[in-house]
C-alpha positions as CSV (number, residue, x, y, z in Angstrom):
1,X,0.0,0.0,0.0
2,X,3.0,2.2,0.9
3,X,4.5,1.8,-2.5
4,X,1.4,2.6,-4.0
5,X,0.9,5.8,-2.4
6,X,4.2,7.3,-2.8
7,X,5.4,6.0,-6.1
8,X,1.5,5.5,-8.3
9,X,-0.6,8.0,-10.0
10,X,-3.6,10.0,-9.3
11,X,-5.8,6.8,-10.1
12,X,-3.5,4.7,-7.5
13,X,-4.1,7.1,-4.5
14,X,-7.5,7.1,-5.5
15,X,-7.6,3.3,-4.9
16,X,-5.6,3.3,-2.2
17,X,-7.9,5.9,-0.5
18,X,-11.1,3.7,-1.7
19,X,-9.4,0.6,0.3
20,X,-8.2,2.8,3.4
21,X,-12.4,4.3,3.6
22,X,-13.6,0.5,2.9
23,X,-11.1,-0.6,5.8
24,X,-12.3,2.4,8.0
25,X,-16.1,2.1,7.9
26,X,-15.4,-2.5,9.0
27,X,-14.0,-1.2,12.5
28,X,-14.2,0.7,14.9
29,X,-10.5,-0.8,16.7
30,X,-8.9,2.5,17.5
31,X,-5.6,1.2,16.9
32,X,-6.6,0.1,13.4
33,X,-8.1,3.3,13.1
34,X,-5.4,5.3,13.5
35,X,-2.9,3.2,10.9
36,X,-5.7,4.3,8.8
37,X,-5.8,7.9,9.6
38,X,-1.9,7.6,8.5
39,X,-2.2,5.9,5.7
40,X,-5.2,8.6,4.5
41,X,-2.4,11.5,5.9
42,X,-0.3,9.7,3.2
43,X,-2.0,10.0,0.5
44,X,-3.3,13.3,0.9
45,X,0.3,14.3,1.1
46,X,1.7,12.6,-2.3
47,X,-0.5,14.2,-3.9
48,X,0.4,17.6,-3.1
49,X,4.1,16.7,-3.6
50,X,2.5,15.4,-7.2
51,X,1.3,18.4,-8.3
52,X,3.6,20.8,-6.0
53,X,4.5,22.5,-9.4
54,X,1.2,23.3,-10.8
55,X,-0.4,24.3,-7.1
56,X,2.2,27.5,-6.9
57,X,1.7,28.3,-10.4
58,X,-1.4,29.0,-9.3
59,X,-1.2,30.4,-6.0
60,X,1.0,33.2,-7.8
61,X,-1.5,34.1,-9.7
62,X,0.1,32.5,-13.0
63,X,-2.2,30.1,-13.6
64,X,-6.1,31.0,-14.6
65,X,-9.2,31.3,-17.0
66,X,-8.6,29.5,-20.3
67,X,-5.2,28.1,-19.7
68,X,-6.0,26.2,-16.7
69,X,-9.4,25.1,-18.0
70,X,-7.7,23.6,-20.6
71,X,-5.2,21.9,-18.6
72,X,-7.8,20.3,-16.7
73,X,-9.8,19.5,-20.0
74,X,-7.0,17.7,-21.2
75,X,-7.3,15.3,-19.2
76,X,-8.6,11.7,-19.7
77,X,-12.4,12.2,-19.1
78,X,-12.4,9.1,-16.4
79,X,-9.3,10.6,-14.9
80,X,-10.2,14.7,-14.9
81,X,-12.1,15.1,-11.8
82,X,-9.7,13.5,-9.4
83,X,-7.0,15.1,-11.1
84,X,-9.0,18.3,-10.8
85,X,-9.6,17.8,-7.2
86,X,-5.8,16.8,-6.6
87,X,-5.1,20.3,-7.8
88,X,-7.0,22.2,-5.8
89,X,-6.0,20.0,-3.0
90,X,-9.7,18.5,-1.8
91,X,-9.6,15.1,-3.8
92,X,-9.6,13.1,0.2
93,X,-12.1,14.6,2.2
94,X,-12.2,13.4,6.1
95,X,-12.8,9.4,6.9
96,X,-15.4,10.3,9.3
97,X,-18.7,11.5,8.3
98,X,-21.7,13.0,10.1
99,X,-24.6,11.5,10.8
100,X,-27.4,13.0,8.5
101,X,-30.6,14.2,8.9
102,X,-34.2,14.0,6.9
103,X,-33.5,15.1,3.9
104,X,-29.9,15.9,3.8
105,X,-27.3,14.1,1.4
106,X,-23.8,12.5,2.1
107,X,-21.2,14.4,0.5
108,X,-20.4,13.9,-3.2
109,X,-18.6,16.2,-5.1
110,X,-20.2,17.8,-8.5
111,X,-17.9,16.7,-11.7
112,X,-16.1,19.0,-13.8
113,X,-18.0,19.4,-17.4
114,X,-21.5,20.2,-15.6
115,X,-19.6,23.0,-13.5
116,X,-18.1,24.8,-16.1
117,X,-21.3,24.1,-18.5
118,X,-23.1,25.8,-15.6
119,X,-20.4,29.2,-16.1
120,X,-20.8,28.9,-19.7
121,X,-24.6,28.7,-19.8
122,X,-25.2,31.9,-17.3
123,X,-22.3,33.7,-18.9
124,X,-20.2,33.7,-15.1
125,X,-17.4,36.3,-15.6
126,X,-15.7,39.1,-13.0
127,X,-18.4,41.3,-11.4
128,X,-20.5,38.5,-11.2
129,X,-21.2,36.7,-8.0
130,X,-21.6,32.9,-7.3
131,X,-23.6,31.3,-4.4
132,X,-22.8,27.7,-3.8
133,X,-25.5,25.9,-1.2
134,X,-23.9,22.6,-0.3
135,X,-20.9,23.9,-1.1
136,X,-18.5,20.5,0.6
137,X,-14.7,21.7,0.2
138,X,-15.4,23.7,-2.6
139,X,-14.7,22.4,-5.8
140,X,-17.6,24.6,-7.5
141,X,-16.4,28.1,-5.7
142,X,-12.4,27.6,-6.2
143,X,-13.4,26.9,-9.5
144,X,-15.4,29.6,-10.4
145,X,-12.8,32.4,-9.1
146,X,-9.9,30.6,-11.2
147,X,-11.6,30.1,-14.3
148,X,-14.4,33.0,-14.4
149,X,-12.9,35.6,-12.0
150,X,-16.5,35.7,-10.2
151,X,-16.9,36.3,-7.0
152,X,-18.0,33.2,-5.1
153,X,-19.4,32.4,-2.0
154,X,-19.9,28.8,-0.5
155,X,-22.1,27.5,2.0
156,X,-21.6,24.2,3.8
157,X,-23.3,22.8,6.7
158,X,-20.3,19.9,7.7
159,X,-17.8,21.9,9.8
160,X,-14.8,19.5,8.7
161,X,-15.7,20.0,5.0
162,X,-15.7,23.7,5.8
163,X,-12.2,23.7,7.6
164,X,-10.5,21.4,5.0
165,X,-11.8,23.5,2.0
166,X,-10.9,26.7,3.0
167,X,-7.2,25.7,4.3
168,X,-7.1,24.3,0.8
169,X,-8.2,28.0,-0.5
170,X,-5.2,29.3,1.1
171,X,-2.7,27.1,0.4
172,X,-3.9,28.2,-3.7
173,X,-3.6,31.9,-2.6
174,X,-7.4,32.5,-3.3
175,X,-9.2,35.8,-3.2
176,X,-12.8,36.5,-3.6
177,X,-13.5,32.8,-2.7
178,X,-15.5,32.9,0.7
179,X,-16.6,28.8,2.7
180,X,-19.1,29.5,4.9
181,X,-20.5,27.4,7.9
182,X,-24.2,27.6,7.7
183,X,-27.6,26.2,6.6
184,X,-28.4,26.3,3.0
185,X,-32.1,26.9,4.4
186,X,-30.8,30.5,6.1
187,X,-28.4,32.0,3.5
188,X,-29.3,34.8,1.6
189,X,-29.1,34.6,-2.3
190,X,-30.1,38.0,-3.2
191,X,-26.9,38.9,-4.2
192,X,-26.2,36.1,-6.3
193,X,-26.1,36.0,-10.0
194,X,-26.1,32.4,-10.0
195,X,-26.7,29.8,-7.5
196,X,-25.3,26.7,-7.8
197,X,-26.4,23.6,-6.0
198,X,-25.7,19.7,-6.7
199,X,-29.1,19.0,-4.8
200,X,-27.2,17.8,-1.3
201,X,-30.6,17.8,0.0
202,X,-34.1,16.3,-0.9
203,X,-38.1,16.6,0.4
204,X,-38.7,19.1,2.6
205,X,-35.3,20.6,3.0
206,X,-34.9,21.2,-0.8
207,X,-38.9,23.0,-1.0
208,X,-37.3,25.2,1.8
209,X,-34.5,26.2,0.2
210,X,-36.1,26.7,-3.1
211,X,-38.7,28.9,-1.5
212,X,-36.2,31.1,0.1
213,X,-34.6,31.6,-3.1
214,X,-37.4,32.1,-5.1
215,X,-38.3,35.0,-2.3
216,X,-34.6,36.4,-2.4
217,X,-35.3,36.2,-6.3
218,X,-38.5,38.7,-5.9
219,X,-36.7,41.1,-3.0
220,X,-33.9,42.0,-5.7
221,X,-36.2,41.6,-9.2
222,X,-34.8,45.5,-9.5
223,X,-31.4,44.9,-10.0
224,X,-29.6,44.9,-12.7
225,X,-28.7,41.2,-14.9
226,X,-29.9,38.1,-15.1
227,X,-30.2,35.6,-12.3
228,X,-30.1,31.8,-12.3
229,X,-30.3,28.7,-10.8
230,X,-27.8,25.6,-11.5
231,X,-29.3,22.2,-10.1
232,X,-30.9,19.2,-10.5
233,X,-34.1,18.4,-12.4
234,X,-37.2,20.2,-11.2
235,X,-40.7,19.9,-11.7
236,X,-41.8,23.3,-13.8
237,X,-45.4,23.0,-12.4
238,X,-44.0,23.7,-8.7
239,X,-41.6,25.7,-9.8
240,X,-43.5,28.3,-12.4
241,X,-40.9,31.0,-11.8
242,X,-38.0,28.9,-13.0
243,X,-37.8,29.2,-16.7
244,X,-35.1,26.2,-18.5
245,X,-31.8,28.4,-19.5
246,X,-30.8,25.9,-22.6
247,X,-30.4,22.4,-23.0
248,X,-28.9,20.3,-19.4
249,X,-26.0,18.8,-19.6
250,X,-26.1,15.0,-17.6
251,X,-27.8,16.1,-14.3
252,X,-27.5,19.7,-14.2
253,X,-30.3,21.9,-15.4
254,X,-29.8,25.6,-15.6
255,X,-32.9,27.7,-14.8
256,X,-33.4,31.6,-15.2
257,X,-35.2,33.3,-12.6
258,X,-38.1,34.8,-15.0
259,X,-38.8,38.3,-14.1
């Protein structure tokens, strides 16, 4: 396992990782546990040596918009969203997870080609803002500063997701990127251009949230350009206000707030 982690590539940490979150979720031994935690410290830290290079190209600011995206479009389409998140530096999220409530999904991150369909279909440039509601370590806000130069704000409920994403911010040298503790239900979208959300919650929860933007929607109808909403499929007969934006690409549907 050792030599796998130090000397493999992105797709042998990956499987390392798989076995080591297999391995953790059989016991409960705290000894076994803690060879674990090592061996999930491990990976997390070949990775960065792996891609030490590219990571302060970017934190200095060298690295952004079209070059990067097409360094991550390059490549292999099975391969691109672990290398992606092995960039950013949140491909290993934590071995422990919390317990969840009605409603409210495990952590899963959103892949690459719907996130940047969603900033090509809204048009997501500078002086536009981002909201991200489920917003895990990030992927969807680091993203939208370092390819679109928005603003972007994201809001995650899991306070180990939270602290993991935004040391991994730093460590990139990220302005203008904000990971917020909070409840999707409570955040305020009226200053969003776009909201994004990879529906981390279902029933209840999701009508909540969808009503509170749909009211933030009406409270800033005035401003100035376009708003819209990036998510999952959703029923047009409930949702009225929520007018289809284009075609969707795999899951992700982009709606426009109609006026």
């Amino acid at each position: 396992m050792r030599e796998l982690i130090e000397h493999g590539e992105g797709c042998d940490r990956g499987f390392a990782d798989a076995l080591v979150r297999m391995a953790w979720l059989r016991t409960s031994d705290c000894a076994q546990r803690a060879e674990l935690g090592t061996l999930h410290e491990a990976v997390r830290a070949a990775a960065s040596r792996r891609h030490r290079p590219l990571r302060a190209r970017i934190a200095q600011g060298e690295l952004r918009g079209r070059e990067l995206r097409g360094l991550f479009e390059a490549a292999p389409p099975l391969e691109r969203d672990h290398f992606v998140e092995e960039v950013l530096g949140i491909a290993y999220p934590p071995l422990d997870e919390p317990a969840l409530g009605t409603g409210e999904m495990t952590y899963a991150p959103s892949g690459f080609d719907e996130i940047v369909h969603a900033f090509d279909a809204t048009g997501l440039g500078p002086g536009h803002r981002l909201l991200d509601l489920g917003a895990g370590l990030g992927k969807v806000v680091m993203l939208a500063a370092l390819l679109t130069g928005a603003e972007s704000v994201g809001v995650e409920r899991d306070g180990a997701l939270c602290e993991l994403g935004e040391a991994a911010r730093r460590e990139l040298g990220l302005g203008g990127v904000q990971l917020r503790r909070g409840d999707a239900r409570d955040a305020d979208s009226a200053r969003a251009d776009v909201v994004f959300m990879y529906l981390p919650f279902t029933g209840e929860v999701l009508a909540t949230v969808l009503t509170r933007l749909l009211a933030d929607a009406h409270r800033s109808a005035g401003r100035a350009g376009r708003r819209f909403l990036c998510a999952g499929a959703l029923d047009p007969r409930l949702y009225p206000q929520l007018v289809a934006a284009g075609p969707p690409r795999s899951w992700l549907n982009v709606y426009r707030f109609a006026d």
